[in-house]
N, C-alpha and C positions, 0 to 999 in steps of 0.2 A: 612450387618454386618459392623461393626468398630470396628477398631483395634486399641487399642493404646498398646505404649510400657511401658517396665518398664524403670525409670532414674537409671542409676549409682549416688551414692553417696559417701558421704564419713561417716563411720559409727562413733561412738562414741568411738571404741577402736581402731583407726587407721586404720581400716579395709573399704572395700568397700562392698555398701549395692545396693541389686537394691530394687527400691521400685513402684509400680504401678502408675502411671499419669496419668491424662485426656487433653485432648488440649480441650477445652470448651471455650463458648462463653457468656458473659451477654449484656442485652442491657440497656443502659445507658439511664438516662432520655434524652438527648438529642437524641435519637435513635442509637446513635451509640454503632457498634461491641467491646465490649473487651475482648480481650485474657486473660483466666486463667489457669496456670495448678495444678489442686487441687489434691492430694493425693487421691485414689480411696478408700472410706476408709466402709467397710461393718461391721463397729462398730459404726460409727457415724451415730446418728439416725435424723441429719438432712445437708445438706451444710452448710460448714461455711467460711467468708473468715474475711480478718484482718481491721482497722479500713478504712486504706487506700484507699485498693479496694473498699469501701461502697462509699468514700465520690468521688473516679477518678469514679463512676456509676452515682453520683450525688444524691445519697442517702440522705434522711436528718434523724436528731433524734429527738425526741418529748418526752419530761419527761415519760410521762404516757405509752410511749411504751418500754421501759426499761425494761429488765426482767434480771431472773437469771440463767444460765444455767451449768450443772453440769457436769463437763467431767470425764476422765479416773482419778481414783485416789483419788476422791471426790471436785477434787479444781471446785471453782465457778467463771464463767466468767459473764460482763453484756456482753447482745445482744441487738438486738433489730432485730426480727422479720418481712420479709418484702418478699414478694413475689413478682418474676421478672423474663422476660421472659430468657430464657437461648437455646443456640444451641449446641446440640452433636452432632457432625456430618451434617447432611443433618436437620434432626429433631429440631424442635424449638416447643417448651411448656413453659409454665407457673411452676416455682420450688420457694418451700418457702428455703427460707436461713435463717440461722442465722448470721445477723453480727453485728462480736464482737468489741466492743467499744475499745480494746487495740490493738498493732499491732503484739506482740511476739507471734501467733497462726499462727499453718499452715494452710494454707486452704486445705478444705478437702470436697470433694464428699462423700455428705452424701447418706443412702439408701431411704428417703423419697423423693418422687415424680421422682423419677431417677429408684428404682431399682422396681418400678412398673413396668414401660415402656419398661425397657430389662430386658433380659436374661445374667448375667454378670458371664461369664469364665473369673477364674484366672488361666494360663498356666506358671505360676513359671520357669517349663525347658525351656519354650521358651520366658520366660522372655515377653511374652502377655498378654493382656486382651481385649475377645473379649466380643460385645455388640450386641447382636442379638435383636431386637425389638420383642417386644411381641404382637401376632396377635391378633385382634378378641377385642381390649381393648374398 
């Protein structure tokens, strides 16, 4: 099992928010580890992170791979769609992202190719979230 915590924030009306995190890993073309902590988000229906993180992966973009993608609200972001290997924990797979061409978006742990894989408890009172691997996949 893997545990991550909820972060303390600061909320919109002065107040303090905890919100779910992942410590997560991508692997960069050059094979190296990076650190992300993306919002555990079981509304987004894919990973998403900001331009930045694409291009520190070494990601590139290609006209024809440009798309449209439609968040909370109706507002439309470009992506561009790119599958990459990622480490939770001890675990390392293959996860499609979406990333987005501007930088003001949070990243966020989508449930595609993730919430396959585990079992995800959100424990709110204990400010947890566990990830139990799913057997027999």
């Amino acid at each position: 099992m893997i545990i991550f915590k909820y972060r303390k924030e600061e909320g919109t009306t002065d107040s303090i928010v905890y919100r779910p995190v992942a410590d997560v890993e991508f692997k960069s073309k050059n094979n190296e580890w990076i650190e992300l902590h993306p919002y555990i988000d079981s509304g987004a229906d894919v990973t998403l992170f900001p331009l930045s993180f694409g291009r520190l992966l070494g990601l590139e973009i290609y006209e024809d791979e440009i798309k449209e993608l439609k968040g909370v609200g109706g507002d439309k972001v470009a992506v561009v769609f790119k599958t990459i290997p990622i480490r939770v924990g001890e675990h390392e797979f293959d996860v499609k992202v979406a990333w987005c061409l501007k930088e003001d978006v949070p990243a966020l742990l989508g449930r595609r190719d993730i919430f396959d894989r585990f079992h995800i408890q959100f424990k709110q009172d204990e400010k947890i979230i566990e990830f139990r691997e799913i057997e027999n996949r």
